[in-house]
SEDRENVO-466598 format. One record per residue: residue in three letters; x, y, z of N, C-alpha, C in turn. Coordinates in steps of 0.2 Angstrom, whole numbers, plus 5000, padded with zeros to 4 digits. Example, Ala and Ser with C-alpha at 12.3 -4.5 7.8 and 13.67 -1.06 7.14 Angstrom:
! residues 2
ALA506649725039506249785039506649845039SER506449895035506849955036506450005039
! end
This chain:
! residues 431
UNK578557375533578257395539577857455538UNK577257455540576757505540576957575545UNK576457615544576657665547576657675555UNK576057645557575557615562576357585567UNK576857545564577257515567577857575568UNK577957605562578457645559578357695567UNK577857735569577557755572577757735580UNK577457685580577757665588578257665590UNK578757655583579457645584579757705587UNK579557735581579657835588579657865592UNK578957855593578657875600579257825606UNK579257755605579857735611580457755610UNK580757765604581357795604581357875607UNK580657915606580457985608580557985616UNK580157945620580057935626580657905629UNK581057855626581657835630582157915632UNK582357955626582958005624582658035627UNK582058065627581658155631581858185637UNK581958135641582558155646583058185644UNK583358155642584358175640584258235636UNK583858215630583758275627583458355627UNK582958335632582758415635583458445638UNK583758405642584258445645585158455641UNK585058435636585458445631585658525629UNK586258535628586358625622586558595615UNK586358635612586658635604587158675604UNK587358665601588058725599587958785595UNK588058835596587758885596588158905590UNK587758935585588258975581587959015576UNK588259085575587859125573588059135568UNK587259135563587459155554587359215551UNK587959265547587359285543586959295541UNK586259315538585659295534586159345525UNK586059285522586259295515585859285510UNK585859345506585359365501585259305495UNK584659295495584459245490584359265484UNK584259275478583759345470583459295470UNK583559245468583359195465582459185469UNK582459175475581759175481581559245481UNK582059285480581659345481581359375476UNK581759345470581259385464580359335464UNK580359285467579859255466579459255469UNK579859275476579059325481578859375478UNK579459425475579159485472578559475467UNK578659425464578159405458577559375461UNK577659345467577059335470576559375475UNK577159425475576559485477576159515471UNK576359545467575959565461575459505461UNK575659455459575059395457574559385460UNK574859355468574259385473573659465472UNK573859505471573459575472573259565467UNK573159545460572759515453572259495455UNK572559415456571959365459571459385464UNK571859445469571159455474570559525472UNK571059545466570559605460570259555458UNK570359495455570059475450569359435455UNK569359405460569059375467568459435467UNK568859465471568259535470567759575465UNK567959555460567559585453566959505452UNK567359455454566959375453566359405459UNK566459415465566059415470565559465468UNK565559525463565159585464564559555459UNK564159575463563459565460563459595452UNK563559665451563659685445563959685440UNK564559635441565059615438565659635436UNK565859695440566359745442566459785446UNK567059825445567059875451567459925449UNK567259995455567460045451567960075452UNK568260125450568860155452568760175459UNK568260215462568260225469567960175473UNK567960125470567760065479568360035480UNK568760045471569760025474570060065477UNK569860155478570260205479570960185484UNK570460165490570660145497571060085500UNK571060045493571359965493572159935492UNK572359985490573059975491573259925495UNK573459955502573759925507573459865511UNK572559845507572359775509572459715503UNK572759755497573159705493573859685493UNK574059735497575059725499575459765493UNK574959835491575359855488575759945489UNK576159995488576260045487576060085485UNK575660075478575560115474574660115471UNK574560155470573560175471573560125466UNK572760075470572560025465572360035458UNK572160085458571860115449572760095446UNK573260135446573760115444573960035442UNK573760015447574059945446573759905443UNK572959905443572459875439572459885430UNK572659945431572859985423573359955420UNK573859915425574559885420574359825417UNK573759805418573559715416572759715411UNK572959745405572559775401572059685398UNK572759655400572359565398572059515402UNK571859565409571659535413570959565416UNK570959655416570359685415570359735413UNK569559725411569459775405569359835406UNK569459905405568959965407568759985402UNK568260015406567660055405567260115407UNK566960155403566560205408565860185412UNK565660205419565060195421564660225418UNK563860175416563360195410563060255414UNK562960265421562760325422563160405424UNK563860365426564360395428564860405424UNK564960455419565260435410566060435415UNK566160505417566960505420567160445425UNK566660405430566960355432567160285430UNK567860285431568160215426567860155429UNK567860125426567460055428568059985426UNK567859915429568459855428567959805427UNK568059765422567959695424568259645418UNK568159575422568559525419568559535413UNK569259505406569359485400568859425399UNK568959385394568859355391569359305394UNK569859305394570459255395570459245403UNK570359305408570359295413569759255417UNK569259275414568559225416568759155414UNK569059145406569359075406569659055412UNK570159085414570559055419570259045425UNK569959075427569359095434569059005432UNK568659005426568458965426568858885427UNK569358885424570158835423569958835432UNK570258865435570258875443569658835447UNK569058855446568258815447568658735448UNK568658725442568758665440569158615444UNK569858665445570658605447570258615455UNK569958675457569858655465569458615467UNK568658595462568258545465568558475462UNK569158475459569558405458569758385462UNK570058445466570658435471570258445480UNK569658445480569158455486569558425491UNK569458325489569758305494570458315497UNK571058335492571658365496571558425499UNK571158465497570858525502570858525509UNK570158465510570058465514570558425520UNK570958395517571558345520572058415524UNK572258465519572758505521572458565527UNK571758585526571258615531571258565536UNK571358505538571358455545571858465545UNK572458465542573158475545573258525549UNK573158575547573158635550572958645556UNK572458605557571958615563572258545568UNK572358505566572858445569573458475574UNK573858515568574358535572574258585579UNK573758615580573758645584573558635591UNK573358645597573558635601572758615604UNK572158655604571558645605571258615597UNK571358605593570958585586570558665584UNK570658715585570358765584570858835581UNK570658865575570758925576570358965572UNK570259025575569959095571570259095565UNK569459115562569359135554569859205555UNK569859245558570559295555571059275557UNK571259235557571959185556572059155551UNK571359125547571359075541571359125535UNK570859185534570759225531571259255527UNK571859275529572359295525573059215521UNK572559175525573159105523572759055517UNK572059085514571859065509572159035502UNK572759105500572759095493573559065497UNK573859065503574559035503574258945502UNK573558955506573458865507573158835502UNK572858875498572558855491571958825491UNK571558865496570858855499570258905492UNK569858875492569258915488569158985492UNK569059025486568859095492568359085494UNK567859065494567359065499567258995503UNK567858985504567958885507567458905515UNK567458985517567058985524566258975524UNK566058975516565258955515565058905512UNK565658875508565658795507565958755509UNK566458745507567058675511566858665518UNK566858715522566658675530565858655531UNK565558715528564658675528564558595526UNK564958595517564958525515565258455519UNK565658475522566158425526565858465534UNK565458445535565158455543565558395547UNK565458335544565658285549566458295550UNK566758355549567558355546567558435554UNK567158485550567158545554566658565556UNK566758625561565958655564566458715566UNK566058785566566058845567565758885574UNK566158875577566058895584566458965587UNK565958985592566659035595566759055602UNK567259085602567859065607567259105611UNK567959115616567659165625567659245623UNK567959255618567759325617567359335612UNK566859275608566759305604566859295597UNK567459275595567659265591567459195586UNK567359205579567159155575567859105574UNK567559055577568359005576568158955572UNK568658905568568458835566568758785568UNK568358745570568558685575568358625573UNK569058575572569158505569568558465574UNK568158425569567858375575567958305573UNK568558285569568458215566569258215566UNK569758165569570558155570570458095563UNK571058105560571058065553571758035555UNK571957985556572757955557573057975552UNK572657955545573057925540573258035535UNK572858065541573258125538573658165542UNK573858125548574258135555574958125552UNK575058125545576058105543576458165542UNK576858185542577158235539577458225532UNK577658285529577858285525578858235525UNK578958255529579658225531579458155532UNK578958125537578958055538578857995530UNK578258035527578258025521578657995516UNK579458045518579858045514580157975516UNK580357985522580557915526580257835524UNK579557865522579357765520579257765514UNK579657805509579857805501580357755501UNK580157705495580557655493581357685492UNK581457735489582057775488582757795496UNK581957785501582657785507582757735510UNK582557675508582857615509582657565515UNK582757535515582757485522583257495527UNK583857485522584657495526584357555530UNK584357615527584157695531583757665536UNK583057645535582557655540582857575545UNK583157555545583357495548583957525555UNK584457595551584857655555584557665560UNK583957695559583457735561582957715566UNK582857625567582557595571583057565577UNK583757555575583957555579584457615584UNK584157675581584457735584585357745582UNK585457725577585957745574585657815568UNK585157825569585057885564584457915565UNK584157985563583558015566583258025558UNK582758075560582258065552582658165551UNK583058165546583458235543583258285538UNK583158325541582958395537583358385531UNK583158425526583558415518583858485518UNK584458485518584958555519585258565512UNK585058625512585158685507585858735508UNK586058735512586558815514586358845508UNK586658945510586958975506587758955505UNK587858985498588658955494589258985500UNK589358935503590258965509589758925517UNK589258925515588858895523589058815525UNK588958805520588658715521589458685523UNK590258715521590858685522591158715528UNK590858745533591058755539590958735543UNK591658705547591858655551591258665558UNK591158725561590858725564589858725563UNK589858725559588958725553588858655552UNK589258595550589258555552589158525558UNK589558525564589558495568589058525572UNK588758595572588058605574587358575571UNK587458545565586858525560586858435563UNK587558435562587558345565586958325570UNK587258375577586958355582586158375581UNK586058415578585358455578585058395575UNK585458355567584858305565584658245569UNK585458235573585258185578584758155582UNK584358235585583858245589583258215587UNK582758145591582258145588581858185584UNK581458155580581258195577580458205580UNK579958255581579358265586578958265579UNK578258265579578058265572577458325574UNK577358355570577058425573576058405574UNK575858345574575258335573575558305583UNK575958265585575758245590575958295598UNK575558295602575858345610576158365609UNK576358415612577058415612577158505619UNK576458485625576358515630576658515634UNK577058445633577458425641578358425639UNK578458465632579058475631579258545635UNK579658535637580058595640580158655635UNK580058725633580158755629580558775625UNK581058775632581758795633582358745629UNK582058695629582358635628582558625619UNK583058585619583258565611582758525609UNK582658485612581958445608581158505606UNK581258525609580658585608580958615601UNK581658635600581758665595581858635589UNK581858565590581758525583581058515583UNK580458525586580058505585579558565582UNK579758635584579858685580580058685572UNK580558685571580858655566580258635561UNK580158555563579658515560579258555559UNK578858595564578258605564578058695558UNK578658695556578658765552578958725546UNK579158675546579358655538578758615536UNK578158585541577758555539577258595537UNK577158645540576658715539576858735532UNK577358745528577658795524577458725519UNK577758685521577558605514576758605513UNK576458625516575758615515575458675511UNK575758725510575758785506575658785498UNK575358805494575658805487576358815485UNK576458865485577158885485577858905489UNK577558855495577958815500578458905503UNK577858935503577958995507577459045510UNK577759085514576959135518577259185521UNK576959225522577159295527577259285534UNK577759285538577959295542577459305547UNK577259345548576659365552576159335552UNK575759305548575359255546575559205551UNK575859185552576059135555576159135563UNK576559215564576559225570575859245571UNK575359275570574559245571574159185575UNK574559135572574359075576575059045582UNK575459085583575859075588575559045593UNK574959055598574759035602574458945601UNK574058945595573658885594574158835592UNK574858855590575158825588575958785592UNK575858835599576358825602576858825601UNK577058875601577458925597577658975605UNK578558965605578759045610578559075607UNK578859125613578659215608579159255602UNK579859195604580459225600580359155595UNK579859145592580159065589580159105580UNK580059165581580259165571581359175571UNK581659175577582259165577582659085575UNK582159055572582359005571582459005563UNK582059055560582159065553582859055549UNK583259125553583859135553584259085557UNK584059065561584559025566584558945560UNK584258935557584258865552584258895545UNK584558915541584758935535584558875530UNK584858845533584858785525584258755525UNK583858775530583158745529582658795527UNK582658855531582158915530582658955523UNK582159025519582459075520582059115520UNK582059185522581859225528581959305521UNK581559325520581559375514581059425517UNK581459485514581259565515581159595510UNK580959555505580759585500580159615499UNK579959685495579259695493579159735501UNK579759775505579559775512579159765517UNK578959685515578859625522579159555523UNK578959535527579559475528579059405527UNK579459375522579259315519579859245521UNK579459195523579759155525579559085519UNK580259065517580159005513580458945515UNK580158875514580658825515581358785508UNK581658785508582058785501582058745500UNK581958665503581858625498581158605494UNK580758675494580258675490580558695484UNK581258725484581258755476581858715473UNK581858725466582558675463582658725456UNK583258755455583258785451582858855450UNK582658895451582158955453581458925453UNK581158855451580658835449580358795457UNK579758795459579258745461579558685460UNK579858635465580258575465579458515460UNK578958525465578258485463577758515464UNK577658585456577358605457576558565457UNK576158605461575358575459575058605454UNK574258585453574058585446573758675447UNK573558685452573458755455573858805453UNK574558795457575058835455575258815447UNK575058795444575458785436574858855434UNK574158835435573758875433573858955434UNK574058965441574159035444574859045438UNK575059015436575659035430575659065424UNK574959015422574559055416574359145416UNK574059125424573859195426574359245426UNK574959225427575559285428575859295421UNK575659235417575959235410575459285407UNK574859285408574359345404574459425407UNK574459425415574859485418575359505413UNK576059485412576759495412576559515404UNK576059485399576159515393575759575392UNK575359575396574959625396575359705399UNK575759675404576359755407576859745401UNK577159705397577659715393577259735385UNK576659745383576359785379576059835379UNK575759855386575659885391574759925386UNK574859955381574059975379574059955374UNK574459895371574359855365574059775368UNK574159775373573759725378572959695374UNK572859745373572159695373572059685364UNK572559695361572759685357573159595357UNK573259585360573759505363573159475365UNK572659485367571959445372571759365365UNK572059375358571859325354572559265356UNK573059275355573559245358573759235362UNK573159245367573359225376572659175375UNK572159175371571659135373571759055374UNK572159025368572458975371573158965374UNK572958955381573558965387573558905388UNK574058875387574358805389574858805396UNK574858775399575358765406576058755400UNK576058725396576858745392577058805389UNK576458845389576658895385577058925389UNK576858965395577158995402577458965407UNK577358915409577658885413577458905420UNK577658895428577558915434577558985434UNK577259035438577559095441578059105445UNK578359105443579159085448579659125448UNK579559205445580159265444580659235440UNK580659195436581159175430581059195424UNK580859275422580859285417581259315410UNK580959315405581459295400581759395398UNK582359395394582859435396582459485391UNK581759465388581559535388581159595388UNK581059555396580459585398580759625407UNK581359565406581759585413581559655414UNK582059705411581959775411581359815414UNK580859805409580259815413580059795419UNK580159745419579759705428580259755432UNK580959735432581459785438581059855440UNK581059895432580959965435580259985437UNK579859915435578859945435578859915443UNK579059855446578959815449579159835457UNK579559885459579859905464579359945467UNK578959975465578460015469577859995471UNK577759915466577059885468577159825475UNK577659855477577459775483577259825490UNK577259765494577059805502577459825505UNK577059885508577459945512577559905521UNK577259855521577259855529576659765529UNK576859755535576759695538575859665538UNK575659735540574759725542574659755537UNK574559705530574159685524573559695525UNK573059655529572659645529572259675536UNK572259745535571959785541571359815539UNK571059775534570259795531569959755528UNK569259755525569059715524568559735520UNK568859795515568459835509568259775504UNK568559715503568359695496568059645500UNK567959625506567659555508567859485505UNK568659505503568959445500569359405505UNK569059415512569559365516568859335521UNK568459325517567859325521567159385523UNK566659365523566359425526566159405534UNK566359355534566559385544565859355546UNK565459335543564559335546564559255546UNK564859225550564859155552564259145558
! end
């Protein structure tokens, strides 16, 4: 059975229930939030990576082929970090180089290695391989939301989450015009708006799973006759998952049709249980479409409006454990989906994120040599996806040390990351 069929099947079974259902309660029970190391060390590791890659973005975009100590002075807190940019640019001896300015002897100067421009370039490559899934996950985004429209500072800080080119706002939508157009809103605002609806990328990541040989007939056979709904993949924290009540709450939750976050969903009540699985879907399909199947918290609530979203709807984080986890690491709040991960690692990573792995593998040797680093730049030259493996906070026992005591003071002090726009790496805005 095609999807096209798969599809009608649910919208009737959708529309029979949505009565009962809206007025339906869930059984309410309240968890914990219990600490993950394993997620947290990996956003912590993804902050540093992050604030590389957007030094590294920025030295690509400068005309001159660097930059100076004083045009980072101020940049700190538009890379998400604590501690003064000069510092932190300084721990990755394998990644940029310094130098004195020829006119200005005491002014330090940065720019790319040798291994890092390879990568830079490695990078070029898997993204114009990978255009078309680009441009498939940039329609989803806009699919989901309620008008097909959202503002470039909304998109702007969801580049490196969504794995977009950095400059996808002067290429990717101009190339694909019969896909996008740059329009703006009533105030003003430079927005980007879907003009082409694509069925076949109207699936979700769940549905997906659902018309995999591995679930069967018999399952989707349950499922047509409303003996069964399409079920989130639960995860609990260890002591969660075997309570009497945690179950009988999750039963009833998977029961709930399931809403798929591409179709309407204006005539559901908000209040209502089916709204809150449709939520659900609509945050674990966001987070699946991510590289590494996580983003900031805020970022998200950004698009609250577009998205159809309450105003209290990040209480669903916590309110669904086994599916979300919800981290304060790095002091801001990072939401992950868990069955993105298996064992501390990327369940399927992409070829992006194996890449970005290299790049933390060149970082991490460079902060554990620290001014022997560019000393290593000949044994980093050939970087294999086996050598390093994923960036993923799993590192080896001995470098641990290091990371713990250097790494606590480089993450972010606070939520608004992105309350500047010094390096023009979220855009320059002149749409």
């Amino acid at each position: 059975m095609n999807w096209g069929s798969r599809k009608a099947l649910l919208l009737v079974k959708l529309n029979s229930t949505a009565t009962h259902i809206q007025c339906r309660t869930l059984v309410k029970v309240r968890l914990k939030w219990a600490k993950n190391k394993t997620l947290d060390n990996i956003i912590e590791t993804h902050t540093h990576l992050k604030a590389a890659y957007l030094l590294k973005h920025t030295i690509v975009r400068s005309s001159a082929g660097f930059i100076t100590s004083k045009s980072i002075s101020d940049s700190h807190k538009v890379l998400g970090l604590t501690i003064p940019t000069l510092r932190f640019i300084r721990r990755y001896p394998t990644l940029f180089q310094e130098f004195n300015h020829s006119k200005y002897p005491s002014l330090p100067c940065f720019r790319l290695t040798e291994i890092a421009k390879n990568l830079h370039d490695q990078e070029l490559k898997i993204l114009e391989a990978r255009e078309p899934d680009l441009v498939e996950r940039l329609c989803k985004v806009l699919m989901m939301t309620r008008n097909k429209i959202v503002p470039f500072e909304s998109l702007y800080p969801l580049k490196w989450d969504l794995g977009l080119p950095d400059d996808f706002d002067r290429t990717l939508i101009f190339k694909y015009s019969d896909y996008f157009r740059v329009v703006k809103d009533k105030n003003g605002v430079s927005c980007l708006e879907l003009l082409k609806w694509n069925d076949d990328f109207a699936v979700s990541v769940l549905q997906k799973k659902y018309e995999k040989v591995e679930c069967g007939e018999k399952e989707f056979s349950k499922f047509r006759r409303g003996q069964s709904s399409m079920a989130f993949s639960l995860r609990f924290p260890k002591g969660y998952g075997g309570q009497k009540k945690v179950k009988a709450w999750m039963e009833e939750f998977q029961k709930l049709p399931y809403v798929s976050p591409y179709e309407d969903s204006t005539s559901i009540d908000m209040n209502s249980d089916l709204m809150e699985k449709r939520i659900v879907g609509l945050l674990h399909e966001f987070l699946s479409l991510t590289e590494h199947k996580m983003t900031k918290r805020n970022y998200l609530g950004s698009l609250r409006s577009e998205l159809n979203l309450p105003e209290r709807f990040t209480r669903i984080y916590t309110r669904y454990p086994g599916i979300f986890y919800l981290s304060m690491k790095c002091k801001t709040t990072t939401v992950a989906v868990r069955e993105g991960y298996r064992r501390g690692k990327l369940a399927e990573p992409s070829p992006l994120a194996e890449l970005r792995g290299k790049f933390y593998h060149a970082m991490r040797t460079g902060l554990m040599y620290q001014n022997k680093g560019l000393n290593m730049l000949p044994q980093l030259a050939g970087l294999s996806s086996s050598d390093c493996g994923e960036a993923n906070g799993n590192e080896g026992e001995k470098d641990e040390t290091t990371r713990k005591d250097r790494s606590a003071d480089a993450c972010s002090d606070s939520e608004e990351e992105f309350d500047g726009d010094i390096f023009d790496v979220f855009g320059n805005g002149n749409l």
